[in-house]
C-alpha positions in Angstrom: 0.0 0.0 0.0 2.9 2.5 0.7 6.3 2.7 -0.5 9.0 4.6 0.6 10.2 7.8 -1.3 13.5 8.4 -3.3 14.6 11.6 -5.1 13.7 10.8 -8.6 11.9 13.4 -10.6 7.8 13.4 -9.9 4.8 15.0 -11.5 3.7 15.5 -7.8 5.7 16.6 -4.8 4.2 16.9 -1.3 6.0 19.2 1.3 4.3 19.0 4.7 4.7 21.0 7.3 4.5 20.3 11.0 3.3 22.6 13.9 6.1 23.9 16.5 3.7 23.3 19.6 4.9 21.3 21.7 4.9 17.6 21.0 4.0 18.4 17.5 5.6 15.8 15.7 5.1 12.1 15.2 6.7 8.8 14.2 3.7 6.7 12.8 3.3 6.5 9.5 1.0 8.8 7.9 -1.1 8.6 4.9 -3.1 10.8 2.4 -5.4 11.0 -1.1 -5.6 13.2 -3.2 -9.0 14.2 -5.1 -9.1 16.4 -7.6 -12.4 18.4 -9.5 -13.0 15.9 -12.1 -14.2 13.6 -8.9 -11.2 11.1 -10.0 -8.7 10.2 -6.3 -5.2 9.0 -6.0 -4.0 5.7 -4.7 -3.3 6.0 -1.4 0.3 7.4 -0.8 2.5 6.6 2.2 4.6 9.4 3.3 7.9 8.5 4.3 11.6 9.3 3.0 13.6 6.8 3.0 16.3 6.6 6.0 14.6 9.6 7.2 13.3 10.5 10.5 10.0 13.0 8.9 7.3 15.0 11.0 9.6 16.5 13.5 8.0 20.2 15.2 8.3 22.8 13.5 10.1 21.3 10.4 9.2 21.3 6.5 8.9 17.6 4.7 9.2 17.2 1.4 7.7 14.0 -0.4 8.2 13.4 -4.5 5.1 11.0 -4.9 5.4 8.3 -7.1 3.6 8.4 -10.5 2.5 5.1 -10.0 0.2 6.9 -7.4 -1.2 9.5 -8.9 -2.4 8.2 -12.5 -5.5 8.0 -11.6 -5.9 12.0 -11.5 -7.0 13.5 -14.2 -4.3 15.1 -16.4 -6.2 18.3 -16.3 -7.5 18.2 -13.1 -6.9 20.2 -10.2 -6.4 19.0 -6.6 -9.4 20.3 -4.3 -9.1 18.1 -1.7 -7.1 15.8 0.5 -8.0 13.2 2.8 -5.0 12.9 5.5 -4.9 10.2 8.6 -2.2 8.6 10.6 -1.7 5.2 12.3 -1.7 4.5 15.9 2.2 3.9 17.3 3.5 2.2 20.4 4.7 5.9 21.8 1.7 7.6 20.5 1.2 11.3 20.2 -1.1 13.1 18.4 0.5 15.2 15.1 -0.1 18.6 14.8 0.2 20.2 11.1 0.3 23.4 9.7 -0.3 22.9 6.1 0.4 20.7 3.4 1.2 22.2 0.2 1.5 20.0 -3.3 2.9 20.9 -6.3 1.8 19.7 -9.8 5.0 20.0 -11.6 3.5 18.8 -14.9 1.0 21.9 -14.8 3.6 24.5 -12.6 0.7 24.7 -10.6 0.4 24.6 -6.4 -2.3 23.8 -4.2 -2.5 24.6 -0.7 -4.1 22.8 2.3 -4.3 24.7 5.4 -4.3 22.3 8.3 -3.9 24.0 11.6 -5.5 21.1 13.5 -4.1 18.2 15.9 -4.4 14.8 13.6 -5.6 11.9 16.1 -4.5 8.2 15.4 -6.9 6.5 12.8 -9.8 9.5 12.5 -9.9 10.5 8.5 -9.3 14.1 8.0 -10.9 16.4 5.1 -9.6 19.1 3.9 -10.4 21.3 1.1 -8.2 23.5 -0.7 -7.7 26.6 1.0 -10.3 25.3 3.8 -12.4 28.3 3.9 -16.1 28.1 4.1 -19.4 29.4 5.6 -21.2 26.5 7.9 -23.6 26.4 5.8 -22.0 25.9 2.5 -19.8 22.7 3.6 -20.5 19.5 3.3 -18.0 18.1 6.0 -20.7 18.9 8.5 -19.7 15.7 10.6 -16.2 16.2 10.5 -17.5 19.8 11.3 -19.5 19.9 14.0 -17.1 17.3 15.9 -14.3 19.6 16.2 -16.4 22.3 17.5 -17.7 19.4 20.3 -13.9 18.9 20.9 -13.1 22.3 21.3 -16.0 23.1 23.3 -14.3 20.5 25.9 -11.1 22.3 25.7 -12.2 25.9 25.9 -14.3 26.3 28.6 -15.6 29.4 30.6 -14.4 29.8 34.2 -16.8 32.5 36.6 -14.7 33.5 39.1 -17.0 36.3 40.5 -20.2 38.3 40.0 -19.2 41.4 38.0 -15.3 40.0 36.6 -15.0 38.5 33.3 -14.7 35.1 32.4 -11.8 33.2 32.2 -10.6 30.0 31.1 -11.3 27.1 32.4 -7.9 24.8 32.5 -5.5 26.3 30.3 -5.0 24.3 27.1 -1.7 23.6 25.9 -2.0 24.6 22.6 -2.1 28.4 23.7 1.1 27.9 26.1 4.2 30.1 25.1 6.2 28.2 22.6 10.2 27.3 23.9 11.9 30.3 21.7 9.4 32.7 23.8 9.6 31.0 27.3 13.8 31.4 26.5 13.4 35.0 25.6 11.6 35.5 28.5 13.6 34.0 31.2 16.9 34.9 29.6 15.4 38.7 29.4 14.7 38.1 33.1 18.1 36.9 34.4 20.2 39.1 32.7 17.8 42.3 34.1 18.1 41.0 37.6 21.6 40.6 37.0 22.0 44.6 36.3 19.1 45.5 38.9 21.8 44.1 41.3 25.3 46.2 39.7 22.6 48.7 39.6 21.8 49.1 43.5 24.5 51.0 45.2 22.4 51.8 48.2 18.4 51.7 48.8 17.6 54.9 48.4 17.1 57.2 45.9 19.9 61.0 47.4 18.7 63.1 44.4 16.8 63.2 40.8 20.0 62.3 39.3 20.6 59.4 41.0 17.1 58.3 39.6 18.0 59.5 36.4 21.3 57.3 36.7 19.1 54.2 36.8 18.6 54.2 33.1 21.2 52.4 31.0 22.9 53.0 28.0 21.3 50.6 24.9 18.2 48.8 24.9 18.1 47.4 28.3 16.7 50.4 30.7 16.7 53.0 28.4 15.5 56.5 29.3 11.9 57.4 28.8 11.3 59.4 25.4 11.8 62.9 26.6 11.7 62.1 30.2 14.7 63.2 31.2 14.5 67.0 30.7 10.7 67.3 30.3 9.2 65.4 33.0 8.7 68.1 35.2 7.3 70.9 32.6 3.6 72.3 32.1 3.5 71.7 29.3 4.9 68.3 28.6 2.8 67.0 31.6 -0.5 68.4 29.3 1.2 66.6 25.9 1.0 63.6 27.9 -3.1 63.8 28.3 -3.2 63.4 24.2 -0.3 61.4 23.4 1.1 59.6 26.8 -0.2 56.4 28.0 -3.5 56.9 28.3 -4.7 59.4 25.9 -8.8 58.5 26.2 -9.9 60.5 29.5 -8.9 64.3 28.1 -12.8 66.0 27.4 -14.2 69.1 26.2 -15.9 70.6 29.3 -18.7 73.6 28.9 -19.2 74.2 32.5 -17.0 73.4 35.4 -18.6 70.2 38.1 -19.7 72.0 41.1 -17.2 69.2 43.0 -14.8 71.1 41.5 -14.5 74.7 42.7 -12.1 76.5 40.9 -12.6 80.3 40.6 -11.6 83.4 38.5 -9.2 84.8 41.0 -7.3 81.0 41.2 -7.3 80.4 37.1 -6.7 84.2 36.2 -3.1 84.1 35.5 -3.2 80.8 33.2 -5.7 82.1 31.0 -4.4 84.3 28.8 -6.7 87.3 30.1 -10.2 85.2 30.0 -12.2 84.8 32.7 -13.0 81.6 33.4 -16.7 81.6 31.6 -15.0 83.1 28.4 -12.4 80.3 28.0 -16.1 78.0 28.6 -17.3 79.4 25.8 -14.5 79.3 23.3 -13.9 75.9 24.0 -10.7 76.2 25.6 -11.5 74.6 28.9 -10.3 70.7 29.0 -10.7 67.7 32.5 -9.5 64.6 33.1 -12.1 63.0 36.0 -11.1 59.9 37.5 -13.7 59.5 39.5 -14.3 56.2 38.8 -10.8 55.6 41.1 -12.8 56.6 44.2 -13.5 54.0 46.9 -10.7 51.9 45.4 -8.7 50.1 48.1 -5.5 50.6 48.6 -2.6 48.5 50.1 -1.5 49.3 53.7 0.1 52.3 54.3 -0.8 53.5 50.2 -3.3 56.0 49.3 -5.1 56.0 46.0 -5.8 59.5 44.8 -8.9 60.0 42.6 -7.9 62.8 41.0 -9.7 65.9 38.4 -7.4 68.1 36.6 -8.2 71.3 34.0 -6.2 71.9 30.9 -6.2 75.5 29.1 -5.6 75.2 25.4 -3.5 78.1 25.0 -3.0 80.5 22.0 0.1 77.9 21.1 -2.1 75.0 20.5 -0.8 73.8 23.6 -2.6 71.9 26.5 -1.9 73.4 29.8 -2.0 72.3 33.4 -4.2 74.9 35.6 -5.9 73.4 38.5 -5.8 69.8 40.1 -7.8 68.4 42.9 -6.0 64.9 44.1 -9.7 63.8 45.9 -13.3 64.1 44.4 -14.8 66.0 47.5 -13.6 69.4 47.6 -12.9 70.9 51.3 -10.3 72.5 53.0 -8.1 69.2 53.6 -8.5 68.7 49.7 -7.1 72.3 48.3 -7.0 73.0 44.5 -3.5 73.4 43.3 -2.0 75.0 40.6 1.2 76.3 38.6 1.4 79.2 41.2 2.0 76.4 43.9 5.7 76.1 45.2 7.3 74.2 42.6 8.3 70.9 44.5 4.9 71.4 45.4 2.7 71.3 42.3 5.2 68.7 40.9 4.6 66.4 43.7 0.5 67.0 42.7 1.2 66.3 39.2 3.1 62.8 40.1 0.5 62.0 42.1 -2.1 62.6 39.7 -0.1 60.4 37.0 0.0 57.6 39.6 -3.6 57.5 39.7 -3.8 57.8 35.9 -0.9 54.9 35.5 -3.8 52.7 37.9 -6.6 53.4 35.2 -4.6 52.7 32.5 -3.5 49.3 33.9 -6.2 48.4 34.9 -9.5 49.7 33.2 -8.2 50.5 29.5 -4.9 47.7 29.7 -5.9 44.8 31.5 -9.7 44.8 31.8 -10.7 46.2 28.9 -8.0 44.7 26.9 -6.9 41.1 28.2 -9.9 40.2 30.3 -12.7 41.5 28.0 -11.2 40.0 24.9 -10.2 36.5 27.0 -14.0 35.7 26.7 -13.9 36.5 23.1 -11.3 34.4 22.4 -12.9 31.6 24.2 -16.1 32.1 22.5 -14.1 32.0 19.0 -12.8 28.2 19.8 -15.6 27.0 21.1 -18.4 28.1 18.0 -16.7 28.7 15.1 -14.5 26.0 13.2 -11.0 26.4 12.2 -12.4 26.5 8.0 -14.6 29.2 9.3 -13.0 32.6 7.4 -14.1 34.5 10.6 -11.6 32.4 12.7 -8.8 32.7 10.3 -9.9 36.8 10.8 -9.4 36.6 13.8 -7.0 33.8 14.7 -3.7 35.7 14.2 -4.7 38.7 16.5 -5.2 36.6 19.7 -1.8 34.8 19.2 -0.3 34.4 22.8 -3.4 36.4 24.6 -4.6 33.5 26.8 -0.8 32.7 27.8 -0.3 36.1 28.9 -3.3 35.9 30.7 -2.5 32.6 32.2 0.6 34.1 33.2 -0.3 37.3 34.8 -3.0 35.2 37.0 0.1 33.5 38.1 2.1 36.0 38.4 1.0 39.2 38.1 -2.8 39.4 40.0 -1.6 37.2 42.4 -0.9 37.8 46.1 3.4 38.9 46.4 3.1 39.4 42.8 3.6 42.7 40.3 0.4 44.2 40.8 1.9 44.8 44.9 5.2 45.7 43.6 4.5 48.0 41.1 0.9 49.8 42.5 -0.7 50.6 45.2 -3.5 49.3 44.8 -4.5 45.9 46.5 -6.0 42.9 45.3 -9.4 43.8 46.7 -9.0 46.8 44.8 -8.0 45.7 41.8 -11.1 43.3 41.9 -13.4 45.7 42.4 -12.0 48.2 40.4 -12.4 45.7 37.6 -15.8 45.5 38.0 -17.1 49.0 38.1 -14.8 49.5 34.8 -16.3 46.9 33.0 -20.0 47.9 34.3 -19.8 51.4 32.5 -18.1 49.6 29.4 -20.3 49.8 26.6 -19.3 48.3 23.1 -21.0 50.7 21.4 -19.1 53.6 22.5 -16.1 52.0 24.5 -15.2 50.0 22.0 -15.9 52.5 18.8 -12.8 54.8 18.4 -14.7 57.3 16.3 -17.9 57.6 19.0 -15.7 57.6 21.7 -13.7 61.3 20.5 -17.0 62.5 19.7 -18.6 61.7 23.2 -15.6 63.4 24.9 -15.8 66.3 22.3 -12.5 65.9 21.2 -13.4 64.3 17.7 -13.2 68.1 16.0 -9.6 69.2 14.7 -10.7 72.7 15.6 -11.6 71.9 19.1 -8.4 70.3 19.7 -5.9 71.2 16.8 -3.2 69.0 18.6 -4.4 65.6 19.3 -1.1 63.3 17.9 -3.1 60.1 19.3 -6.6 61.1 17.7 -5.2 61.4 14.5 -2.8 58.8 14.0 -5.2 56.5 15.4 -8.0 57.6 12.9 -5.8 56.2 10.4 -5.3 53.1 11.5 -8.9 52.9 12.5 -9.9 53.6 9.0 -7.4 51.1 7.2 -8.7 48.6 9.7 -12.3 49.2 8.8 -11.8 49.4 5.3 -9.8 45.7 5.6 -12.3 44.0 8.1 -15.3 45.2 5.7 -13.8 44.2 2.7 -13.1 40.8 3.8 -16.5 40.5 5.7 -18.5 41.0 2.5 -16.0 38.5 0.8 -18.4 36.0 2.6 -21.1 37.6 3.5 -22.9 39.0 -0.2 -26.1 39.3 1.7 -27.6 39.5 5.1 -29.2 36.5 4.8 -26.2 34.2 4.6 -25.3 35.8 7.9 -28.8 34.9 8.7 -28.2 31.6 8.1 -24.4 31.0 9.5 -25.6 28.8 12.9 -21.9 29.3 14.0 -21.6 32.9 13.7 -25.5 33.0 15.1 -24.1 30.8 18.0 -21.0 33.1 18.8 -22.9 36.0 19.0 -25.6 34.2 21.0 -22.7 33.3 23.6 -21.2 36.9 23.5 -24.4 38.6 24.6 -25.1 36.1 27.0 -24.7 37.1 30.8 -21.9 35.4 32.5 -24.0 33.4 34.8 -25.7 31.9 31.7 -22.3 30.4 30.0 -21.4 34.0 28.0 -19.4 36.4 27.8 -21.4 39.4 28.4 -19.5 42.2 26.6 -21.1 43.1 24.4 -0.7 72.1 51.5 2.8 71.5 53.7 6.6 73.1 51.6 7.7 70.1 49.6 11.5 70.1 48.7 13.3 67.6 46.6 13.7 65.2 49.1 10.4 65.3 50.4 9.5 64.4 46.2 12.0 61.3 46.5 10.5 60.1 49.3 7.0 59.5 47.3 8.9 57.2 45.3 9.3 53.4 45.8 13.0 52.5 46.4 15.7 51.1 44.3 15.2 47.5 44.8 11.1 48.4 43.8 11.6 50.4 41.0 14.3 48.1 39.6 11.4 45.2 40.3 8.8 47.5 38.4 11.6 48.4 35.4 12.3 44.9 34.6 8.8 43.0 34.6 7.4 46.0 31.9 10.2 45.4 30.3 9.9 41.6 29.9 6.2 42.2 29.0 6.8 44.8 26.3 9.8 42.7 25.0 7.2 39.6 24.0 8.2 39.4 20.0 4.8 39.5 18.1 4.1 39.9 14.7 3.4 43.6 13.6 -0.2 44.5 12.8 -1.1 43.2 9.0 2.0 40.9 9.2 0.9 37.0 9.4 4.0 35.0 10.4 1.8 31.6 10.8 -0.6 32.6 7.8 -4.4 31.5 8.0 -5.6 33.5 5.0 -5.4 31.5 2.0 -8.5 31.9 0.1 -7.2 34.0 -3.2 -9.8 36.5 -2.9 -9.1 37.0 1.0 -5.4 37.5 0.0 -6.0 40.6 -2.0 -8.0 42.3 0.2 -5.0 41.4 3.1 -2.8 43.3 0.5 -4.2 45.9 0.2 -5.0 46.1 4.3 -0.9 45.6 4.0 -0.5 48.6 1.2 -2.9 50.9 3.4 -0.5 50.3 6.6 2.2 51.4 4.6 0.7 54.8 3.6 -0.2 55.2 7.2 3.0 55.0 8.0 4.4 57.4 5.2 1.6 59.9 6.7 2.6 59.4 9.7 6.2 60.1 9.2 5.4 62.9 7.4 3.4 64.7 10.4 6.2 63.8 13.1 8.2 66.1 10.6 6.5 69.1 11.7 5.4 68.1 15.6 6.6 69.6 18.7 7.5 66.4 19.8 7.5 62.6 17.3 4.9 60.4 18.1 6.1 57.0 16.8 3.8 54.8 18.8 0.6 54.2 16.4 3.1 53.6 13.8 2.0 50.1 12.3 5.3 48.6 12.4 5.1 49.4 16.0 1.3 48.3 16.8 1.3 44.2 17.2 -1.0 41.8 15.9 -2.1 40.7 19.0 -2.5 41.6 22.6 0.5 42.9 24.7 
């Protein structure tokens, strides 16, 4: 029935190519037929080189098949299909493959078979060329539907309280780190603690410049962008509302909170002569609230401001600081400070209103609304919609690595003596609960729309806010993404009434509006001096602690948005339209590039060469 391959010259060659998960490979022999369009099937073809060990992880095998094996094919015909299947072995492991690619040499013509899937010993696999089809419109519905019952075993939702997303249930093994990561990641790790310790001459930190001294020539701990000599200044600190970390809370304000009591006489002298009503009404006036902070528990001996600070767009296009209140309830233990505050003063106010911001950003916009919303997502993906299903192959290469990460900040991260301690002060409690209330005022519609989202802070109009570096670059992206996503979409989807009728995609919506207890997902006034500034900081030892774990999880190596390392996308049709997504980015860039030219300062980091295609 089989025979083993030589290197003579062949009308047909096979080259195979096995997944680098771990125990990907196999030594049982495997088998496979090919069937072409004229309905005619080869003889059954063995695959094995001769005095060759084939099928290891993450390795390419090439097979010339016989002649003998393949006359049966029409001379014409094209190959639309392959059945593939493996025997059981005495050390048996299930075979993991990529692809399989075969090339008609007679006609120059290649077909490929994307795989993706875990072949078990003696079960008959199907797959059609390109392997790319609405539920609806393939005929494997067996074969089908028992994958999804598989997965469905695999991926399932873990509650771990009333209000927190879901989580998975036992972390598969497929979605584990792969050994080049895990490497880069622990040799990242020794070699940082390693300087953290050359690094720490004594605990504490005697001046800024011994902070500043922390930083390292080269990629290792490099200075902040800027930070050295502009960390301190008005009006860096309001460039860092539209372009810093967390560039979504800055909003058009028409008429100051009454919790906030600022007054002509305090805001005079930042104005630019206005009174306060004046700058109101020309649209000048700008907050950040976080109000949503308040209540939030703290670790012992930590306080957790829940700060609201006013920004004057001045007659420079710039955004400066006026006022800041650290505490939501204005009284006389809770003053209003402002640029006319002793310096070490109002610098100490603006560190600790970036403290609280650097909370809201890690956990709201980062971790909640990105890795534990989107965890439930990706769940929901496995368990209802196949691996031929073109909206998993959509989706499958921006949720690479997202349920390791997540896996591996339960473990390591949100965990008691972990990061979250180390590097915040807020508690565990807090960070629960915090969660919660984030994700109970998170509404997809607005949230998670770019475009609604500038217009419900009133920040959406150029003229409003003629210096907005993250609106604008991120508009662009936005749009190529759009564009890209709708393109594809109606690839598939001609008419509403094939979405209608997709019982997967009906199913994975089903499960994403579901409420979590129903098995969904549920998105849808004291002299400050220097010293008295160090001592607000956490020591050496801490910051070190703090330095090297961002770093480690900013160094994970990910594939750059529109670039598909492991390529799902094979349909012909689908590949254009991820072209042209690929051709947008570029001029995105090019734009880009072109407005750093004439910036104050370069924002690089909406760049797409610089966004990944996956979670970070």
């Amino acid at each position: 029935m089989g025979c083993c391959f030589g290197t003579n010259y062949n009308d047909f060659v096979l080259r195979v190519t096995t997944g680098s998960q771990k125990n990907a490979g196999t030594d049982t022999s495997v088998y496979i037929i090919l069937h072409d369009d004229f309905n005619h099937a080869s003889g059954v073809i063995h695959l094995d080189n001769c005095l060759h060990d084939d099928f290891k992880r993450g390795r390419t095998d090439i097979f010339n098949v016989p002649t003998s094996k393949t006359e049966s094919l029409h001379v014409q015909g094209n190959i639309i299909q392959i059945e593939l299947w493996r025997e059981r072995s005495t050390f048996d492991s299930d075979w993991y493959v990529n692809k399989i690619e075969i090339e008609n040499r007679f006609r120059n013509t290649t077909y490929l078979f994307p795989v993706y899937r875990w072949i078990k010993a003696n079960v008959h696999y199907v797959i059609n060329q390109f392997d790319t089809c609405l539920a609806q419109e393939d005929h494997l519905t067996k074969q089908r539907s028992h994958e999804l019952e598989e997965k469905k075993k695999t991926y399932e939702y873990d509650f771990i309280s009333p209000g927190l997303p879901v989580k998975i249930k036992k972390f598969p093994q497929d979605e584990a780190f792969d050994s080049d990561t895990k490497w880069r990641i622990i040799s990242k790790k020794v070699k940082l603690i390693v300087l953290s310790k050359i690094l720490l001459s004594s605990a504490e930190w005697k001046t800024m410049e011994d902070l500043k001294n922390i930083y390292t020539k080269g990629k290792a701990l490099y200075m902040p962008y800027n930070g050295k000599d502009l960390w301190s200044d008005d009006v860096f600190f309001g460039y860092q509302r539209i372009s810093g970390i967390n560039p979504l809370l800055i909003k058009l304000v028409t008429q100051i909170p009454p919790k906030f009591p600022v007054t002509n006489a305090l805001t005079k002298p930042f104005l630019e002569g206005y009174v306060l009503d004046e700058a109101l009404e020309q649209k000048k006036i700008f907050m950040c609230d976080l109000k949503i902070l308040e209540g939030t528990q703290a670790q012992k001996g930590f306080v957790i401001c829940h700060p609201m600070a006013m920004f004057f767009l001045d007659r420079t296009n710039h955004l400066k600081p006026v006022a800041i209140q650290l505490f939501q309830k204005p009284g006389p233990k809770n003053p209003i400070f402002t640029p006319a505050s002793p310096f070490w003063t109002w610098t100490v106010v603006k560190m600790w209103y970036n403290n609280a911001e650097a909370i809201h950003h890690q956990i709201l916009v980062h971790n909640a609304g990105y890795h534990s919303l989107f965890e439930g997502i990706v769940i929901a993906v496995h368990r209802n919609l196949s691996p031929s299903h073109p909206i998993f192959k959509l989706l499958a290469s921006h949720t690479v690595m997202l349920l390791a990460m997540n896996e591996r900040g339960r473990n390591f991260i949100f965990c008691k003596g972990g990061w979250l301690e180390k590097a915040l002060s807020i508690s565990l409690e807090g960070f629960e609960e915090l969660t919660k209330k984030g994700l109970n005022n998170w509404k997809i519609d607005v949230d998670g729309s770019l475009p609604d989202d500038l217009k419900r802070r009133g920040v959406d109009d150029h003229r409003v806010l003629p210096c907005y570096p993250y609106r604008d670059d991120a508009m662009l992206i936005y749009k190529a993404i759009k564009e890209f996503v709708q393109s594809y979409i109606e690839l598939y989807y001609s008419t509403s009434h094939l979405l209608k009728k997709d019982c997967e995609i009906q199913n994975w919506a089903k499960e994403l509006a579901a409420p979590r207890n129903k098995g969904g997902v549920a998105v849808l006034a004291q002299v400050i001096t220097e010293k008295d500034v160090l001592n607000t900081l956490p020591d050496k030892r801490s910051t070190l602690s703090i330095m090297i774990i961002t770093k480690i999880l900013s160094g994970l190596k990910l594939s750059r948005l529109g670039e598909y390392t492991t390529q799902y996308i094979f349909d012909p049709e689908a590949c254009q339209i991820v072209k042209k997504f690929q051709s947008d980015l570029l001029e995105c860039s090019k734009e880009i590039e072109k407005r750093n030219q004439t910036r104050e300062y370069s924002y690089e980091y909406l760049l797409p060469e610089r966004i990944t295609n996956s979670f970070t």
